[in-house]
N, CA, C and O atoms as a printed pandas DataFrame, in Angstrom:
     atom_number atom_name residue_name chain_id  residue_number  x_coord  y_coord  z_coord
0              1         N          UNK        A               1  -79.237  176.641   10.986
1              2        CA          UNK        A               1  -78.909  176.556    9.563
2              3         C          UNK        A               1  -78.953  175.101    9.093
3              4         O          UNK        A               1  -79.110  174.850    7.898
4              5         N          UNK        A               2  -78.819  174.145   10.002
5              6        CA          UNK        A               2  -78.532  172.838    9.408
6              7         C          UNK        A               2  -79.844  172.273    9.377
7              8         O          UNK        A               2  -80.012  171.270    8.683
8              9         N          UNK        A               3  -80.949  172.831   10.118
9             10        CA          UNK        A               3  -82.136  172.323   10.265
10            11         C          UNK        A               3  -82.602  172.909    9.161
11            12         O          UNK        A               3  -83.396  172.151    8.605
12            13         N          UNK        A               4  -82.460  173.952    8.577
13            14        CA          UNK        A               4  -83.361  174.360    7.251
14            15         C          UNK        A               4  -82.603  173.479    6.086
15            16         O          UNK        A               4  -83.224  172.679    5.387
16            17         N          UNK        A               5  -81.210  173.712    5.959
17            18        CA          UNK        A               5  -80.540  172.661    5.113
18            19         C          UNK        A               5  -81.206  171.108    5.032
19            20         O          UNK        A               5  -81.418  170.597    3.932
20            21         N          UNK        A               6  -81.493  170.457    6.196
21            22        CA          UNK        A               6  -81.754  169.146    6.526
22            23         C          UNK        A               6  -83.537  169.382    5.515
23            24         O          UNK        A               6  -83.629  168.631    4.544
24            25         N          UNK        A               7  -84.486  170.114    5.705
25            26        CA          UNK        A               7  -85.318  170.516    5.340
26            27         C          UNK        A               7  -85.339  170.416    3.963
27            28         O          UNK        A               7  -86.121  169.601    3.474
28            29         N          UNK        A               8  -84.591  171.124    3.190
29            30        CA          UNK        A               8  -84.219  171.682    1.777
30            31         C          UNK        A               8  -84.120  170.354    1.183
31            32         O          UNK        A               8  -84.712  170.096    0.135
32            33         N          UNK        A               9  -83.233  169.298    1.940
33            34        CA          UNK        A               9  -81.911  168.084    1.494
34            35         C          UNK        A               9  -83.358  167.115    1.368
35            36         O          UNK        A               9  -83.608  166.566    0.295
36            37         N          UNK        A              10  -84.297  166.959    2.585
37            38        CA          UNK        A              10  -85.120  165.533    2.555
38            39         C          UNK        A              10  -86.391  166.217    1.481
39            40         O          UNK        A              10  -86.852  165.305    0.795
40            41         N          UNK        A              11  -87.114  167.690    1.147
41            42        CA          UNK        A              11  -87.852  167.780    0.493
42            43         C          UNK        A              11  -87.669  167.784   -0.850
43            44         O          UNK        A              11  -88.630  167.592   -1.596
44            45         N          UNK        A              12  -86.367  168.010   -1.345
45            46        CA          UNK        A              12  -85.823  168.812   -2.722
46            47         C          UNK        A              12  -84.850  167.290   -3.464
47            48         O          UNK        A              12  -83.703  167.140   -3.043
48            49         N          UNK        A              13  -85.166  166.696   -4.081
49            50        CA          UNK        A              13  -84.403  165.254   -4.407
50            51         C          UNK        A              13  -83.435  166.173   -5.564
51            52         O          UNK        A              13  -82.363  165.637   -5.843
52            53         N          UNK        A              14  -83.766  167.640   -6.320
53            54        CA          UNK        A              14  -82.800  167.810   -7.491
54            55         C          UNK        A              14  -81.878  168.697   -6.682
55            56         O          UNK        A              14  -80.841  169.139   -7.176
56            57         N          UNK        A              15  -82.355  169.031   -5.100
57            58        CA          UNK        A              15  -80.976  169.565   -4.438
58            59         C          UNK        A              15  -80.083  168.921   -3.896
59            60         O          UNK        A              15  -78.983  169.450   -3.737
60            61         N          UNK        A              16  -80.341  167.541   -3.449
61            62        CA          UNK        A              16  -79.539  166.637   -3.707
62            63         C          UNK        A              16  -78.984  165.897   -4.375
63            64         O          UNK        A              16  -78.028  165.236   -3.971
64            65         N          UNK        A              17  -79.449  165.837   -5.538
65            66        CA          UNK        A              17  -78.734  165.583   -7.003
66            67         C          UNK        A              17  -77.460  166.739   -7.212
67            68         O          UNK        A              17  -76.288  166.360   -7.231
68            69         N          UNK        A              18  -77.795  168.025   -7.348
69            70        CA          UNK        A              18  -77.137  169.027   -7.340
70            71         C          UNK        A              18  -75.975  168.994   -6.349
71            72         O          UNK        A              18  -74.827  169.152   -6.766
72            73         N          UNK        A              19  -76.207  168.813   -5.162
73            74        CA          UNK        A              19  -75.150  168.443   -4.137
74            75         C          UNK        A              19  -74.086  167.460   -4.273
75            76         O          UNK        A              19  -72.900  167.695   -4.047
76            77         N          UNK        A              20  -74.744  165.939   -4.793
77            78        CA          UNK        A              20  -73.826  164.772   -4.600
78            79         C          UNK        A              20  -72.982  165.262   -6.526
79            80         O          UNK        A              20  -71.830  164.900   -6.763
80            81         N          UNK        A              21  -73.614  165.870   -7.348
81            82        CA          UNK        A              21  -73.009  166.201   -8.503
82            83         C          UNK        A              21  -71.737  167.059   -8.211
83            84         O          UNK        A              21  -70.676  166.715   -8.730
84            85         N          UNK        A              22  -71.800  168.319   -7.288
85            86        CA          UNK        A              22  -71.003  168.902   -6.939
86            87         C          UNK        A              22  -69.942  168.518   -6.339
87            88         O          UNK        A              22  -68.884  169.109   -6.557
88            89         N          UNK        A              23  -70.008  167.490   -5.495
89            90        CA          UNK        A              23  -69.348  167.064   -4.638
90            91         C          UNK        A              23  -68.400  166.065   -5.203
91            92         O          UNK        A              23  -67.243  165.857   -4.836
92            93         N          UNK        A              24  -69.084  165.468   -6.172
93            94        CA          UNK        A              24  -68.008  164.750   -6.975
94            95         C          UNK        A              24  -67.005  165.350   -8.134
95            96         O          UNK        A              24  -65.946  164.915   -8.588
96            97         N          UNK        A              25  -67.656  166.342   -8.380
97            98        CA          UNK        A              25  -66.859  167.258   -9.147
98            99         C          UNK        A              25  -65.567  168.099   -8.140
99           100         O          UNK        A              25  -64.457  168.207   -8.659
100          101         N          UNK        A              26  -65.774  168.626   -6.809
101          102        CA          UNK        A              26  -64.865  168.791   -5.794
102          103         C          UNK        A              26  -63.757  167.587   -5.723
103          104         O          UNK        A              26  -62.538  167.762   -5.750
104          105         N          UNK        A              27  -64.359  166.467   -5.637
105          106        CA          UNK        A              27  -63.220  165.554   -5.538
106          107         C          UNK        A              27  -62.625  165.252   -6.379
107          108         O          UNK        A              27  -61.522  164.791   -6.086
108          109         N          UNK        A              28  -63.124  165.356   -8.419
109          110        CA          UNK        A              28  -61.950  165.127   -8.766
110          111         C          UNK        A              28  -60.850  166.462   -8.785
111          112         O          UNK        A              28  -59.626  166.476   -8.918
112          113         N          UNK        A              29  -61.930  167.664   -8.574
113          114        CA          UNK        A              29  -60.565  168.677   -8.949
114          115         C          UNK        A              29  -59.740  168.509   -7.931
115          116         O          UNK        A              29  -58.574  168.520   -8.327
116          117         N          UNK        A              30  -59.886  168.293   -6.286
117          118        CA          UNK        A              30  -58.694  167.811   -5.142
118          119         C          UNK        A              30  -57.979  167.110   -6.065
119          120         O          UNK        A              30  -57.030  167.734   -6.540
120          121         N          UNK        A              31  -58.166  165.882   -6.505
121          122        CA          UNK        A              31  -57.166  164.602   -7.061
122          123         C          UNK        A              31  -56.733  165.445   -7.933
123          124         O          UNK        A              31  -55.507  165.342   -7.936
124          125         N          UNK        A              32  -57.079  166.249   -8.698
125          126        CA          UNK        A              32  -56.215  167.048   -9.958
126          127         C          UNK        A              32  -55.565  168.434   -9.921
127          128         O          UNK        A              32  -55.130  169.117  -10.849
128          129         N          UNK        A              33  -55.620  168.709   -8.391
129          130        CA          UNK        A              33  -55.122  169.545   -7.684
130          131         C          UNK        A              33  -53.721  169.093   -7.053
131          132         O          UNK        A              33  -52.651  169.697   -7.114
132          133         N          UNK        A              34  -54.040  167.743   -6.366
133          134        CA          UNK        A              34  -52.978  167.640   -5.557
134          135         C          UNK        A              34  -51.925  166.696   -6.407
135          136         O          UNK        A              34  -50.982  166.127   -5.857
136          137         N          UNK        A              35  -52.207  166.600   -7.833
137          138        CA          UNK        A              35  -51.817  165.495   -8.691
138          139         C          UNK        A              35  -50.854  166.683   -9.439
139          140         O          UNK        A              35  -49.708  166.304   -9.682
140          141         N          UNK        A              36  -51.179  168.030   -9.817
141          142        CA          UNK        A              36  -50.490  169.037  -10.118
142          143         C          UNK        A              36  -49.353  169.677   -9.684
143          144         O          UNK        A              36  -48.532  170.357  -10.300
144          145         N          UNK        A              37  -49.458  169.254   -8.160
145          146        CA          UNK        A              37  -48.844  169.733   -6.880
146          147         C          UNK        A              37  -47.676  168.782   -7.393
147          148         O          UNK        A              37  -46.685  169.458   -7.671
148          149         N          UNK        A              38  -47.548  167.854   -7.536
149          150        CA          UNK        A              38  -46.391  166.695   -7.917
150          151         C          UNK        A              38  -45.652  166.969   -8.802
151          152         O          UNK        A              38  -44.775  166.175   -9.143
């Protein structure tokens, strides 16, 4: 699975756009998750 992923990640530059977009969106909802938690 990680070899087709790895595949997808070095051919596809808007699936890695899509990824690092997501991923930053994950981190602020953690911070506004665990900021709620307080």
């Amino acid at each position: 699975m990680s070899k087709i992923y790895y595949k997808i990640y070095k051919y596809f530059p808007i699936v890695r756009y899509i990824q690092i977009k997501t991923y930053k969106q994950y981190e602020v909802y953690k911070i506004y998750f665990l900021a709620s938690k307080k």
